[in-house]
C-alpha positions as a printed Julia matrix, in Angstrom:
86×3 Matrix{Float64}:
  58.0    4.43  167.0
  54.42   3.65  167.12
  52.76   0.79  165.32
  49.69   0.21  163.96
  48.6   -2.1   166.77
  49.92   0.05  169.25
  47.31   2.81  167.82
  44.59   0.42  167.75
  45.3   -0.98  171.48
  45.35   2.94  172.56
  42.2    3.32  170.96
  40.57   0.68  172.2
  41.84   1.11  175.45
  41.37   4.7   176.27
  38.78   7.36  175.44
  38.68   9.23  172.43
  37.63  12.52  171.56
  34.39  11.32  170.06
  33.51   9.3   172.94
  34.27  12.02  175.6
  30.97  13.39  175.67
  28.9   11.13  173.64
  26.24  11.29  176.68
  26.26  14.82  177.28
  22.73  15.86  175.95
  21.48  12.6   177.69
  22.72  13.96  180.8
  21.61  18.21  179.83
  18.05  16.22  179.45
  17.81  14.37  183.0
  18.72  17.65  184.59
  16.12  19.77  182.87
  13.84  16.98  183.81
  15.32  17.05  187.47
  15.31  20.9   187.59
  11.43  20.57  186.16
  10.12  18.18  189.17
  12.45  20.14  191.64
  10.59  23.36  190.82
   7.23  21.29  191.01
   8.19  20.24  194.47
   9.22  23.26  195.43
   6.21  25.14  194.23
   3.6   22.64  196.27
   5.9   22.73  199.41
   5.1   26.63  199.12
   1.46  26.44  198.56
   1.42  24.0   201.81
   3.49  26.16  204.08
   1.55  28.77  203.25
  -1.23  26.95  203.79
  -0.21  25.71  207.26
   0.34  29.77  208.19
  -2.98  30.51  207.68
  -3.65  28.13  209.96
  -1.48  28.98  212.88
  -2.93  32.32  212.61
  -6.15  31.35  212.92
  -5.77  29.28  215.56
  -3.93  32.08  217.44
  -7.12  34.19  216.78
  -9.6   31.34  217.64
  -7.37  30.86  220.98
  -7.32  34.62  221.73
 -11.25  35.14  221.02
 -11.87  31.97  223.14
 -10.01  33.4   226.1
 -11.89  36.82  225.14
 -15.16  34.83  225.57
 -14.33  33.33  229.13
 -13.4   36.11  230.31
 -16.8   38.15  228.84
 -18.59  34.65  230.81
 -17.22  34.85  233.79
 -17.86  38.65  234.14
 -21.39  38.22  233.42
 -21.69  35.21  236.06
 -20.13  38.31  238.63
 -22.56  40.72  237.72
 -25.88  38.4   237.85
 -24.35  36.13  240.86
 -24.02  33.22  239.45
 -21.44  30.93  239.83
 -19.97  28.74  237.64
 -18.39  25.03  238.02
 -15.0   24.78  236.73
């Protein structure tokens, strides 16, 4: 049989009922938090790769109108006679 000091070592000892989830809505709270700044992260690396998209398309149209243009300049030099240095 179980004595009094035997209940209060057990208790002391191990976890109760009460204690089992005593920081529960501490932890609920850092996760919202975390979930928060995640979707804050997440929303600016968007913006920037969207960003960086626009980019590489215009600098795949700047490339193709600059190859466009030499090729416009170097007809032009062929039909006046000119020649050009490379």
């Amino acid at each position: 049989m179980l004595t009094k000091d035997d209940k209060n070592w057990t208790v002391d000892n191990f976890v109760t009922r009460g204690e089992y989830r005593s920081d529960m809505a501490e932890i609920k709270g850092d996760l919202q938090d975390i979930k928060k700044n995640l979707n804050k992260v997440l929303g600016a690396v968007d913006k920037f790769s969207g960003r960086v998209a626009g980019l590489e398309q215009e600098n795949k149209m700047g490339a193709r109108t600059l190859h466009r243009h030499g090729v416009q300049i170097q007809e032009l030099a062929k039909a006046t006679g000119t020649t050009i240095s490379q």
